[in-house]
C-alpha positions as CSV (number, residue, x, y, z in Angstrom):
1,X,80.4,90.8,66.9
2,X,79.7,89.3,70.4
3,X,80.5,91.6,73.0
4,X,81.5,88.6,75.0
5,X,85.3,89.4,73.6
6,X,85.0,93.3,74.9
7,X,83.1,92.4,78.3
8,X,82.4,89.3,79.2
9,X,84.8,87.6,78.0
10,X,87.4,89.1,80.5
11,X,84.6,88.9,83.1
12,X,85.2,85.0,82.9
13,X,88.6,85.0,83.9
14,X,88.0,87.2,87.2
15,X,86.0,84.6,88.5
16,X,88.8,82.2,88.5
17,X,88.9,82.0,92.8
18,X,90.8,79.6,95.3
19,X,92.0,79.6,98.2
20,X,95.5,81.1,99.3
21,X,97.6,78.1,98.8
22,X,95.3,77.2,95.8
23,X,97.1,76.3,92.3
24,X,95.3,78.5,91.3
25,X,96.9,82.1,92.6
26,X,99.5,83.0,90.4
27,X,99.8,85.2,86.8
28,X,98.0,83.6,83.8
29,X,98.2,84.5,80.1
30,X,95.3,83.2,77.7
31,X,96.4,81.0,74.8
32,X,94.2,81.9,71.8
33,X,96.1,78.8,70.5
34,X,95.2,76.3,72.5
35,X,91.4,77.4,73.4
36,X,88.6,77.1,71.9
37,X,85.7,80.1,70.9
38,X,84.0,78.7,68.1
39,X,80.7,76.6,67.7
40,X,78.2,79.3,69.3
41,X,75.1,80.3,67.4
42,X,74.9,84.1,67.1
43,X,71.0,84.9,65.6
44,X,69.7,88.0,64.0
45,X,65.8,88.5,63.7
46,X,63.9,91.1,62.2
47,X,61.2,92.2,63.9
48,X,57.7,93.3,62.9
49,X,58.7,96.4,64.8
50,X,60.9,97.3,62.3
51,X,63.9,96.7,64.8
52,X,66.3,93.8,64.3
53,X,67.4,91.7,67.3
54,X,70.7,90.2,68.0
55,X,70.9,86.7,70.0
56,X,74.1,85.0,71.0
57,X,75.3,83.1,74.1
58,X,71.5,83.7,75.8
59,X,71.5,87.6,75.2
60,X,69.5,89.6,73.5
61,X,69.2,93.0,72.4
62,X,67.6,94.9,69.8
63,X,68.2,97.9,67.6
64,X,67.6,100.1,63.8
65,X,70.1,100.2,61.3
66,X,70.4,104.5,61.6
67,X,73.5,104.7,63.4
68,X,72.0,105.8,67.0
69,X,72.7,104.2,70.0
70,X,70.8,101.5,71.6
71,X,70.8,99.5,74.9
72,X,72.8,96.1,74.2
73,X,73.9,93.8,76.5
74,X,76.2,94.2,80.0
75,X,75.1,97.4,80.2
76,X,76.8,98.6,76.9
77,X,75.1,99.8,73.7
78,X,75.3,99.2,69.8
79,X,74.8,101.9,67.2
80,X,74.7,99.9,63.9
81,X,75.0,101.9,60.9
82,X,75.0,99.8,56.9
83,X,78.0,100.3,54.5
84,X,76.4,98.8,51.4
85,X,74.1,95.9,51.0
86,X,76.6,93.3,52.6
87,X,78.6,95.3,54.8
88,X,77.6,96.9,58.6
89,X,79.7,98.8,61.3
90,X,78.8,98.8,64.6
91,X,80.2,100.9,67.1
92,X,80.1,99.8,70.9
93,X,80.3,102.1,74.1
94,X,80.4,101.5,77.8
95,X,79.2,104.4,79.9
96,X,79.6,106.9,76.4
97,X,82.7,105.5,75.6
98,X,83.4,103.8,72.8
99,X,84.5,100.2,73.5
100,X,85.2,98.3,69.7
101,X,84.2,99.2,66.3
102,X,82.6,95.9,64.9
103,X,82.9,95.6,60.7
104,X,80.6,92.9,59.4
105,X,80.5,91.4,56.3
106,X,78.2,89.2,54.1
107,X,79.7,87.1,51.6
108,X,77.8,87.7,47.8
109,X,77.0,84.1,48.2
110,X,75.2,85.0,51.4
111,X,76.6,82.1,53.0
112,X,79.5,83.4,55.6
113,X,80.7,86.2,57.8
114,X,82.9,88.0,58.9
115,X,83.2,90.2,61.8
116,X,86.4,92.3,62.7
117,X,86.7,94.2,65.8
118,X,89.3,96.9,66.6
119,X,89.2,99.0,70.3
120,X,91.4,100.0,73.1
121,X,91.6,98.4,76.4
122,X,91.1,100.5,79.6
123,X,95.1,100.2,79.9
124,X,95.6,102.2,76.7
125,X,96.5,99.0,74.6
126,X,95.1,98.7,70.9
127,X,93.8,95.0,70.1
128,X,92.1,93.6,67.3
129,X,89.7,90.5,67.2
130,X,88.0,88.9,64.3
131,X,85.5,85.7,63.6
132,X,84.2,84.1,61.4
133,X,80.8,82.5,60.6
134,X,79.2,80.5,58.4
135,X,75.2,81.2,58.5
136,X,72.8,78.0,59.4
137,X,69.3,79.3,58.2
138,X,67.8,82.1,56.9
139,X,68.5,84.9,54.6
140,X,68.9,86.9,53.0
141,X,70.9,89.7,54.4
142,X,71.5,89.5,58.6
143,X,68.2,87.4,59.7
144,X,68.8,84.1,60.4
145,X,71.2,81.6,62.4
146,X,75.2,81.5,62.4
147,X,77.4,79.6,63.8
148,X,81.4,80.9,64.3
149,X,84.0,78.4,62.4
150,X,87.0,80.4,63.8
151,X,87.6,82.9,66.7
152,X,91.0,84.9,67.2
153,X,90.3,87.0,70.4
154,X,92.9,89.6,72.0
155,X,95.5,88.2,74.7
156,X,95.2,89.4,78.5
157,X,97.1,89.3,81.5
158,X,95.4,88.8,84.5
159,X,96.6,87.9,88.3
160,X,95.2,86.4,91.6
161,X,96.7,86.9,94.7
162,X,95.3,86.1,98.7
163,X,92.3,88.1,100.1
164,X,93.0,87.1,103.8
165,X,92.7,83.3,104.5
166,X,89.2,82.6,102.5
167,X,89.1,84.2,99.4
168,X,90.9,85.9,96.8
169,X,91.8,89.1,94.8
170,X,91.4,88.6,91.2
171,X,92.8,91.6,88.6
172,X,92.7,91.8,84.7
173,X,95.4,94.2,84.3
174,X,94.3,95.1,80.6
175,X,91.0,96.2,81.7
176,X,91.6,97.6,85.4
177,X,89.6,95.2,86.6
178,X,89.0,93.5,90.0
179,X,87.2,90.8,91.7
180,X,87.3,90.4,96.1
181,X,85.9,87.0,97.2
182,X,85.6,84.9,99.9
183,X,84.9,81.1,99.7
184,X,80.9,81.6,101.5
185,X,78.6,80.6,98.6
186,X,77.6,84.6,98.3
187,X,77.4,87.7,95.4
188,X,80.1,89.0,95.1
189,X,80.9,92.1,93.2
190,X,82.9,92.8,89.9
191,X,84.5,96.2,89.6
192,X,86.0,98.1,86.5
193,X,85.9,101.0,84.1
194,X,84.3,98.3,81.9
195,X,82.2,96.2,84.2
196,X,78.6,97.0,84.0
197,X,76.9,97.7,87.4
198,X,75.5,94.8,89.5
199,X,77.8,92.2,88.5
200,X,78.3,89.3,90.7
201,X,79.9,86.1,90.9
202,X,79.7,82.8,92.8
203,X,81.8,80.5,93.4
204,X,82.2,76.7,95.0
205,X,84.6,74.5,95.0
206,X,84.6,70.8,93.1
207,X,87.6,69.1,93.7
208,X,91.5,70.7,94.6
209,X,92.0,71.2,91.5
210,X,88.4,72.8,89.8
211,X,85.9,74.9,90.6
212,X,82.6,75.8,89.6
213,X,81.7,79.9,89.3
214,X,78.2,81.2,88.5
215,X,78.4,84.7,87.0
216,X,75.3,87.1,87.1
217,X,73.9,90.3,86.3
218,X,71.4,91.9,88.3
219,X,70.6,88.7,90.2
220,X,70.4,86.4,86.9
221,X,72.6,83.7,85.6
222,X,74.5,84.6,82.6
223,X,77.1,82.1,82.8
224,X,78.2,79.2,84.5
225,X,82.1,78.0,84.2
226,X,83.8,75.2,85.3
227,X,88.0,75.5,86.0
228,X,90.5,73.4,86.6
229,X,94.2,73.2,86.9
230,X,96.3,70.9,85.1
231,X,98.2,68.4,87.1
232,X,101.6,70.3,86.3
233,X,99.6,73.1,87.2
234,X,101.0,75.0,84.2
235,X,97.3,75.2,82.4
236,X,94.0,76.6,83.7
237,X,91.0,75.5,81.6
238,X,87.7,77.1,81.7
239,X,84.5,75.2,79.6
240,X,81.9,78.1,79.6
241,X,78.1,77.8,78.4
242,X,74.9,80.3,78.9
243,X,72.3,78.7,81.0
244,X,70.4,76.0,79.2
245,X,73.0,76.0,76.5
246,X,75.0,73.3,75.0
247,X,77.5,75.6,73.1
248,X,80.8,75.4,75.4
249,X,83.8,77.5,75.3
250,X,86.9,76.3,76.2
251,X,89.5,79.1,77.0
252,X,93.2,77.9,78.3
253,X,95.7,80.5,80.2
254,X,99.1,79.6,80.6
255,X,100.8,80.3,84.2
256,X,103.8,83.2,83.9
């Protein structure tokens, strides 16, 4: 499964910066209901190497089917171990610890997926995600293109308060997770039990209401998000993509 929903994912929403009297400061919920995950392409290859890769939202990383550990992507790693000929389980870790346990399976027609994810968040709360795919080339087995049909990610709870008069303090509380900027076009960095090192964002602004925030690892764009409040100011929409990409993600959070 995309680590997207274990890391970045909440990554997204700590970018969310205004200023103090901005819309929007405030608590936010996300509403699995009213956004939108599916309609990204995740790609498995399999390598002369012997090694399969995994591809989805402009990451890669690659690994064997033997249950070790390997390096995947945001710093975390991926042991992948196979059930039976249509059926994998892959268990994530950040920093030795496991994150999710991903349980992939093939349909006999060969033709969908489904991945569910159970883990913990750094707060101690259980949460379940699942997805499912139907594949777009390829085959049989893993290799080849799919595409997600439907997405139901875990809820979160984040908050952003004032850092002084040009920035703000952004805080997932599920994942312990913090963000300090200020409004001066630099890096800025992300910090949490479940934030990999050197990972920045950027932010400007676009209108009153919006905001454009360019999230990066080690120096290179990962994502770029666009926000904006609703007029009521009740919603807070972010459309999502990987560089170069035309797959969006739409997530909405509603204000508490």
């Amino acid at each position: 499964m995309r680590l997207r929903f274990t890391i970045p994912f909440l990554l997204t929403a700590i970018g969310v910066i205004m200023a103090a009297e901005s819309p929007f400061v405030g608590k936010w919920k996300l509403n699995p209901a009213k956004s939108q995950f599916a309609g990204t392409t995740t790609t498995y290859e399999q390598l002369p190497s012997g090694e399969m890769q995994m591809t989805a939202e402009g990451q890669s990383y690659k690994f064997k089917v033997d249950g070790k550990d390997y390096p995947a992507i945001f710093g975390a790693t991926a042991a992948w171990k196979q059930v039976d000929p249509n059926n994998w389980e892959v268990t994530n870790k950040f920093d030795g610890k496991a994150l999710s346990t991903d349980t992939i399976k093939i349909a006999a027609d060969g033709k969908t997926m489904t991945v569910a994810s159970k883990g913990k968040k750094p707060n101690g709360e259980s949460y379940e995600e699942s997805a499912a795919l139907q594949r777009v080339s390829g085959g049989p087995g893993l290799p080849g293109n799919w595409k997600s049909t439907k997405v139901q990610p875990t809820t979160e709870m984040w908050e952003i308060t004032p850092n002084g008069d040009d920035g703000l303090t952004m805080t997932v509380v599920d994942y312990n997770a913090s963000a300090k900027v200020k409004f001066d076009g630099k890096d800025y960095p992300v910090t949490g039990p479940t934030i990999p090192k050197n990972f920045t964002l950027t932010i400007k602004k676009t209108s009153p209401r919006s905001l454009e925030m360019t999230e990066k690892m080690d120096g290179k764009v990962v994502f770029i998000d666009m926000f904006t409040v609703s007029a009521d100011g009740k919603t807070l929409s972010d459309e999502a993509a990987a560089p170069g990409s035309n797959e969006k993600v739409k997530v909405v959070y509603d204000k508490q």
